[in-house]
C-alpha positions as CSV (number, residue, x, y, z in Angstrom):
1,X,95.9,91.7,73.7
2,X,99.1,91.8,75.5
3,X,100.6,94.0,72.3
4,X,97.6,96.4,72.7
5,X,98.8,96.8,76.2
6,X,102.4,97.2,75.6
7,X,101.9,99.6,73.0
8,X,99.5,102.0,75.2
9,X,102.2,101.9,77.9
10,X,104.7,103.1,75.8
11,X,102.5,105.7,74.6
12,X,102.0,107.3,77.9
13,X,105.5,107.2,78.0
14,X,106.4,109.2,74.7
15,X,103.5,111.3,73.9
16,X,104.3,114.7,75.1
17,X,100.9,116.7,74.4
18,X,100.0,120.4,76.4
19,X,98.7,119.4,80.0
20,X,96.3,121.4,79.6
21,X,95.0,120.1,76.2
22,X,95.6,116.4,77.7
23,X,92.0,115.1,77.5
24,X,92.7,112.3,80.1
25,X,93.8,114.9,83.0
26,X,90.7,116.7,82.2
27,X,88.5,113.8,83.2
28,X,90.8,113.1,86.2
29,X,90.1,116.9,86.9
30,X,86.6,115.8,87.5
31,X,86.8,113.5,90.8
32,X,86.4,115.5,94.0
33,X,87.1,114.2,97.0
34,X,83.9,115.6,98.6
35,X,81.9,113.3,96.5
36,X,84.1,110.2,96.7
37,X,83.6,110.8,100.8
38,X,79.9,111.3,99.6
39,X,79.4,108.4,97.9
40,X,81.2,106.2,100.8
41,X,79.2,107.7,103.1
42,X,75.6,107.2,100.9
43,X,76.7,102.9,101.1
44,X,77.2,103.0,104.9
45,X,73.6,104.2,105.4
46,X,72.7,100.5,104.8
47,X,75.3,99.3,107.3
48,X,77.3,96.4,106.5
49,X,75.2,95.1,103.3
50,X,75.5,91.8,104.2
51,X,74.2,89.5,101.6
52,X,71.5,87.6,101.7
53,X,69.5,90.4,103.7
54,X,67.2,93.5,103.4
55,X,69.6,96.1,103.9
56,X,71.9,94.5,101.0
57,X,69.2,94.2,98.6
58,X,68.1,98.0,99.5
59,X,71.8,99.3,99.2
60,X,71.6,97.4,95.6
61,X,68.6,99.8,94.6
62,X,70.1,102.8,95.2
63,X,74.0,101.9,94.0
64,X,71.9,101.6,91.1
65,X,69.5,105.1,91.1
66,X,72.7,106.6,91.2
67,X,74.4,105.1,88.7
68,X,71.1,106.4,86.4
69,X,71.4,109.5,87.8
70,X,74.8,109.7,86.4
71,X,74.1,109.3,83.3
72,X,75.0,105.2,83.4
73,X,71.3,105.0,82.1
74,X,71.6,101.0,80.4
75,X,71.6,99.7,84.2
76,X,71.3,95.7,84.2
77,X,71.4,93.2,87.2
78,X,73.1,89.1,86.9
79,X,70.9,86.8,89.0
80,X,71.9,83.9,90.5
81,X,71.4,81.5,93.3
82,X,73.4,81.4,96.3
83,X,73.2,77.9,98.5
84,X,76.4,78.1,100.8
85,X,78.6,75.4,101.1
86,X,81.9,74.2,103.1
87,X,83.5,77.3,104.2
88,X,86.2,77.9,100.7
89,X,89.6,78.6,100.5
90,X,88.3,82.0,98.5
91,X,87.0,83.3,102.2
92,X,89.8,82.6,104.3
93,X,92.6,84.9,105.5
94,X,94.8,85.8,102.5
95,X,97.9,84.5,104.2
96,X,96.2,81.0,103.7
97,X,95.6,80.7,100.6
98,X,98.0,79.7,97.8
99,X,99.6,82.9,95.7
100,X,99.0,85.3,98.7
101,X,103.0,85.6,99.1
102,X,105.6,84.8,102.4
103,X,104.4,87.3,105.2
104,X,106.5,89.6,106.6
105,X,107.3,91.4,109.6
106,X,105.0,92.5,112.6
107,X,102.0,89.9,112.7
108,X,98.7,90.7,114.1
109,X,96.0,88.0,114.4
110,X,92.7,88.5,112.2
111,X,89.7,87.0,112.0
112,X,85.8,88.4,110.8
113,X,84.0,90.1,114.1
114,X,80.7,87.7,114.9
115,X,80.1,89.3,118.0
116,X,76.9,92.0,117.9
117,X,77.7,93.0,121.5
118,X,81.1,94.7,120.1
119,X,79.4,97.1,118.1
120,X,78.8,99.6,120.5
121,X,76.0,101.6,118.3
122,X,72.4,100.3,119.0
123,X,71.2,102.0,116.1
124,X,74.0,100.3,113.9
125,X,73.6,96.9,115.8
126,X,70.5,96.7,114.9
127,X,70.4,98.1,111.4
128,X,72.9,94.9,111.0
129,X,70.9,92.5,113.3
130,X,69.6,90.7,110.1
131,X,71.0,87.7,109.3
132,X,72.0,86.5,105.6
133,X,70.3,83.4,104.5
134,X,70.3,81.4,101.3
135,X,68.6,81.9,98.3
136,X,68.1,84.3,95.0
137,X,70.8,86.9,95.1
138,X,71.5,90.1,92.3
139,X,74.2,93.0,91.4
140,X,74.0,95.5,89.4
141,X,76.2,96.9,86.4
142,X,75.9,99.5,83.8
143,X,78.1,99.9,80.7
144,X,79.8,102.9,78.7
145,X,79.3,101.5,75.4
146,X,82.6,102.3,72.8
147,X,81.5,104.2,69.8
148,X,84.1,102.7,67.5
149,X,84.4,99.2,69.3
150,X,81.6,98.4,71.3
151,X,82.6,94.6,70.9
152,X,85.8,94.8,72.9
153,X,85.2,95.9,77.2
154,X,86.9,96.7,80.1
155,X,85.6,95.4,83.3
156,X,86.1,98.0,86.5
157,X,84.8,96.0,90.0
158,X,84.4,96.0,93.5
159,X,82.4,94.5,96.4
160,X,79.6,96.3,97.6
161,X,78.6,93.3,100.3
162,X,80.1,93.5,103.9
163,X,80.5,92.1,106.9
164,X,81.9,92.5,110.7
165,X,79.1,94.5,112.2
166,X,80.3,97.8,110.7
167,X,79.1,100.2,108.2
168,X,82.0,98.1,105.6
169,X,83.1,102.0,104.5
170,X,86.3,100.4,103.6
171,X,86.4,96.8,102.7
172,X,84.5,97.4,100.4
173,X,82.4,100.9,100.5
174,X,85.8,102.6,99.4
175,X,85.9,100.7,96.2
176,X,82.6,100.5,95.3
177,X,82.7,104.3,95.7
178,X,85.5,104.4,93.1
179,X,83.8,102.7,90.9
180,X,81.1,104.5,90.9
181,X,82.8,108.2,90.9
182,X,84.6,106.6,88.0
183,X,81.5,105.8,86.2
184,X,80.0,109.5,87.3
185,X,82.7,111.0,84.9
186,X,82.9,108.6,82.0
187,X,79.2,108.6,82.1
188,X,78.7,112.4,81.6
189,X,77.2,112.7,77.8
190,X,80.4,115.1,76.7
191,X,82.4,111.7,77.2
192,X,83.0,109.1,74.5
193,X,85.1,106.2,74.7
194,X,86.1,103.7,71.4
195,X,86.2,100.8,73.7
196,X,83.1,99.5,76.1
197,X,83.8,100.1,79.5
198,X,81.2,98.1,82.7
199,X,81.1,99.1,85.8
200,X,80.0,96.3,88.3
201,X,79.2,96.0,91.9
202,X,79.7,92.4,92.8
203,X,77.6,90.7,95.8
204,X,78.5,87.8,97.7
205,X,81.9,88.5,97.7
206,X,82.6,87.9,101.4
207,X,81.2,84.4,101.1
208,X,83.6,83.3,98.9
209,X,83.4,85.5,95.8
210,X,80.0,84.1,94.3
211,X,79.1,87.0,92.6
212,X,81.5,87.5,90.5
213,X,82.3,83.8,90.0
214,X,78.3,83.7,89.1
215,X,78.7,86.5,86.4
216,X,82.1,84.3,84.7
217,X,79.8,81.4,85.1
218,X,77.0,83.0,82.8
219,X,78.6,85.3,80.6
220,X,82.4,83.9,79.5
221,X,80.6,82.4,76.4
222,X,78.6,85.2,75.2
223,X,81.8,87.4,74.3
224,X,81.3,89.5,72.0
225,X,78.3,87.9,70.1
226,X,76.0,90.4,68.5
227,X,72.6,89.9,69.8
228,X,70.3,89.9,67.9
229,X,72.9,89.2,64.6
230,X,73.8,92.4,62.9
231,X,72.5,94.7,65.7
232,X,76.2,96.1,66.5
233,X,74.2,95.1,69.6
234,X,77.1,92.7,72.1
235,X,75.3,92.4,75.5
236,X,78.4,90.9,76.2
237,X,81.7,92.4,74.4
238,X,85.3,91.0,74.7
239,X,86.7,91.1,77.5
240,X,90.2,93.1,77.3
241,X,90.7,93.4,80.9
242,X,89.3,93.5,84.4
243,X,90.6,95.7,87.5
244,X,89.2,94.7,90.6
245,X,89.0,97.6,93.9
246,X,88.8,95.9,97.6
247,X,89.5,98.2,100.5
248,X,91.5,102.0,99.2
249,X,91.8,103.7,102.3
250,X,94.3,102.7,105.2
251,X,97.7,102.5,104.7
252,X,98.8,103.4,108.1
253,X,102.5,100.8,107.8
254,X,103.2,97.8,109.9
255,X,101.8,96.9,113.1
256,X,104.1,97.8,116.1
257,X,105.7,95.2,118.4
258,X,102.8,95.5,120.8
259,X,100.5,95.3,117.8
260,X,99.0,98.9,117.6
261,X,99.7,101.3,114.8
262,X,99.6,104.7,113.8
263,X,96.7,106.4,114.2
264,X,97.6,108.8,111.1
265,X,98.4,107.8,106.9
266,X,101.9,107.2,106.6
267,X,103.7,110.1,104.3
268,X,104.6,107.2,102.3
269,X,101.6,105.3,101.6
270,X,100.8,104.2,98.4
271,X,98.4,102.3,96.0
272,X,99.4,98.5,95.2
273,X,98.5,97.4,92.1
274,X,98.4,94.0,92.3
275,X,98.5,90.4,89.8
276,X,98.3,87.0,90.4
277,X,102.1,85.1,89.3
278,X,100.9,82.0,89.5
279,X,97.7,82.7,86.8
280,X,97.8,81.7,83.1
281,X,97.4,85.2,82.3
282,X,100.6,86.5,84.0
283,X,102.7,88.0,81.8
284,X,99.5,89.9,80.1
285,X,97.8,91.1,83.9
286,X,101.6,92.3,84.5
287,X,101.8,94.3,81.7
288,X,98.6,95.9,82.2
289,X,99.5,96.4,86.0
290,X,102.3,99.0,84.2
291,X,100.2,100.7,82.6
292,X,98.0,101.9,86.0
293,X,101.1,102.4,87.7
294,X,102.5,104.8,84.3
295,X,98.6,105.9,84.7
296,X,99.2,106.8,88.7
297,X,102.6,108.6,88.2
298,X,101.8,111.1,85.6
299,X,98.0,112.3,87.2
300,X,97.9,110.9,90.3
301,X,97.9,114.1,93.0
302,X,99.3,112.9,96.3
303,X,100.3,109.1,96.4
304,X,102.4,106.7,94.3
305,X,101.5,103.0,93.0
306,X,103.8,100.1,93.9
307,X,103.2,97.0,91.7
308,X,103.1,93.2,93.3
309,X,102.1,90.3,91.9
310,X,100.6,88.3,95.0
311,X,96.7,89.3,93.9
312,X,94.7,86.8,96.0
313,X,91.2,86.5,97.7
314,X,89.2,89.2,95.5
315,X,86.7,89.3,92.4
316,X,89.4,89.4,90.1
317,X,90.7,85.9,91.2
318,X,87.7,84.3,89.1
319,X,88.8,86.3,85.8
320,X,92.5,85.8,86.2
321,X,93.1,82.8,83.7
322,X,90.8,84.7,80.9
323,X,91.8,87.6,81.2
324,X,94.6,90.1,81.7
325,X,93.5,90.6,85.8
326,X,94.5,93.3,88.3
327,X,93.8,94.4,91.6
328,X,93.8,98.0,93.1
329,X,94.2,98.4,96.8
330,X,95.3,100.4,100.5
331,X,98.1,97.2,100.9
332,X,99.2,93.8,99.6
333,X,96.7,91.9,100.2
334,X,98.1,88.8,101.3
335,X,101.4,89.4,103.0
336,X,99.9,92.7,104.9
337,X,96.1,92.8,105.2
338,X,96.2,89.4,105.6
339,X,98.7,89.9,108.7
340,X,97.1,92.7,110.5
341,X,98.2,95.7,108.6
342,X,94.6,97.2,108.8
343,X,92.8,96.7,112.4
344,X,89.3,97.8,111.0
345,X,89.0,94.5,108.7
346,X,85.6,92.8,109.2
347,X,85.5,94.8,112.5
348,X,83.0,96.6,113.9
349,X,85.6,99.6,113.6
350,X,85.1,100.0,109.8
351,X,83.0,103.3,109.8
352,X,83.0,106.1,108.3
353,X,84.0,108.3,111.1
354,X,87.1,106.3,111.6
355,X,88.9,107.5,108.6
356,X,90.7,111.0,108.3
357,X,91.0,113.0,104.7
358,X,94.4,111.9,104.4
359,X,92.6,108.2,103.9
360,X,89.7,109.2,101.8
361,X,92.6,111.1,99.7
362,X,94.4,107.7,99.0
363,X,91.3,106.1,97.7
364,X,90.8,109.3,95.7
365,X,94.5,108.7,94.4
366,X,93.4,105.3,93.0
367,X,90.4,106.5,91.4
368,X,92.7,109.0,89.4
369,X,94.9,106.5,88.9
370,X,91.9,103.9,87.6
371,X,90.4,106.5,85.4
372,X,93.8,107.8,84.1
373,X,94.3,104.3,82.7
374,X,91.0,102.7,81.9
375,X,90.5,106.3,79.6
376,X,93.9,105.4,77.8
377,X,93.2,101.8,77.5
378,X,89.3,102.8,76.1
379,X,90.4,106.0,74.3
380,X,88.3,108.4,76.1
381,X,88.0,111.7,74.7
382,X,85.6,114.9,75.4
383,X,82.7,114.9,72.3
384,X,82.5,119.0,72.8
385,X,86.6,118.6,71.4
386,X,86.4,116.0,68.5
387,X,89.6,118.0,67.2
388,X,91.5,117.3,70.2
389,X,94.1,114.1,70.6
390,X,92.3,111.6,71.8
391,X,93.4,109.2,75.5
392,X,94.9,107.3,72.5
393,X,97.1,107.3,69.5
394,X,95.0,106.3,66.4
């Protein structure tokens, strides 16, 4: 695996095909950012999506109409059953937890908003007003299944379940939205890919990451078994890699000595690809973090990618011993979010109206940067141009 990945990284580096012939830059071509700000604003009609309520569960239904609608037509759902327990490690404040790195600089105190009477919208305070409780929980996935490998998979992930009171259009309608715009363009029928490619919406996330610790729980062991034998059929390929999305939008820098910040996107914001040091898969999730950051500087529009390797507190954590794990996201998740580098986390604040273009356009950046890399890694190419080169070398 970590060959595979070293050799696609240095094939982005050397091959030297016409721009305009460059099959992956035509897919990356497709994301607007009128229908990523579309898509974010379609998941904050169901508020916060806390789990465990009505509004999640009807947020779940239509994540999953559109993914049909895109094309993504082989939708599927894990079930599992959620009983809550002593309050994790997983669901406390990144600076906590072990692997989140040494904080630096301005720190803000953080915390998850509880109050109701701080959202200021009745019609959002009471959209949210349901509590979670225990019980039988879902999330939905579809898969782009390879033509010449459809045992071997790439995992793409975010949250789609919030809290804090909001509408969650950040942490995590932002990367639920890339996921989904991602899917839109790999799923058009002009697309192939060799490799598989699943696009998952975790739940539960914000109690601790159940959902996607549920889905490692019941699927690690079916890996790319052909069911029934000799079907070509693997409800379950290989995993080669997962990439995990949790909160794209505000990279506004460092909290001020007084603890406010800028109320515009730095000039110099950029996407932090993220992997864990301390995980058994290291040396593999850093070589595929070099890959999306190789991905981000040769078709990404606006923004760069910086890569760390403090990935802590997301759905990737449960994957991160199995397999080669990343993390895309506005900031370093430990040593920054974790500090007060974003005001609107689990706040009532994290609406759609409070972001600007100039955020929407950094989650757009990681979309292009995702799909730039996950088409190389898979070999996407356009069926209408089966002469063309390929997203990969043969």
């Amino acid at each position: 695996m970590q060959q595979h990945i070293v050799r696609l990284f240095l094939i982005t580096i050397l091959a030297t095909p016409a721009f305009a012939q460059d099959p992956v830059k035509l897919l990356v071509d497709r994301l607007e950012l009128e229908k990523y700000k579309a898509t974010i604003k379609g998941l904050t009609q169901f508020g916060d999506r806390r789990e465990g309520t009505e509004r999640n569960r009807r947020a779940i239904d239509w994540i999953e109409q559109q993914l049909k609608s895109y094309g993504c037509i082989n939708t599927e759902r894990l079930t599992y059953n959620y009983r809550p327990e002593a309050r994790s490690r997983a669901n406390l404040p990144p600076n906590t937890a072990a692997g989140g790195g040494r904080p630096r600089g301005v720190r803000v105190p953080t915390g998850v908003n509880t109050d109701p009477v701080k959202q200021r919208n009745a019609k959002l305070r009471e959209l949210n007003r349901e509590p979670s409780v225990p019980g039988p929980r879902e999330e939905v996935y579809c898969t782009k299944i390879g033509v010449t490998h459809p045992e071997e998979m790439y995992i793409l992930g975010a949250h789609m379940d919030g809290h804090g009171w909001g509408e969650a259009a950040n942490d995590d309608g932002s990367g639920t939205a890339l996921v989904m715009e991602v899917a839109r363009v790999l799923s058009s029928p002009d697309v192939e890919t060799d490799r598989s490619i699943r696009f998952i919406l975790w739940n539960n996330e914000e109690s601790g990451l159940n959902g996607a610790r549920s889905y490692v729980d019941q699927r690690r062991n079916l890996q790319g078994k052909e069911d029934p034998p000799g079907s070509e059929r693997y409800p379950e390929p290989r995993w080669l890699g997962m990439v995990q999305h949790d909160m794209m939008l505000f990279d506004h820098g460092m909290p001020r000595p007084d603890g406010t910040l800028s109320k515009e996107q730095r000039p110099e914001a950029d996407v932090n690809i993220e992997f864990q040091i301390n995980s058994k898969m290291a040396a593999e999730s850093q070589s595929l973090a070099w890959v999306f950051e190789k991905a981000n500087e040769k078709y990404a529009t606006d923004y760069p990618a910086s890569v760390g390797s403090h990935m802590t507190n997301t759905d990737s954590t449960p994957f991160q011993d199995l397999v080669p794990s990343i993390s895309l996201r506005e900031n370093e998740r430990g040593t920054q979010i974790g500090n007060g580098w974003d005001p609107q986390w689990h706040q009532p604040s994290d609406l759609y109206a409070t972001y600007s273009d100039k955020d929407f356009r950094l989650g757009l950046n990681a979309a292009q940067t995702t799909l730039a890399a996950i088409a190389q890694l898979a070999g996407a190419r356009l069926a209408s141009g089966r002469g063309q080169t390929s997203a990969t070398a043969p």
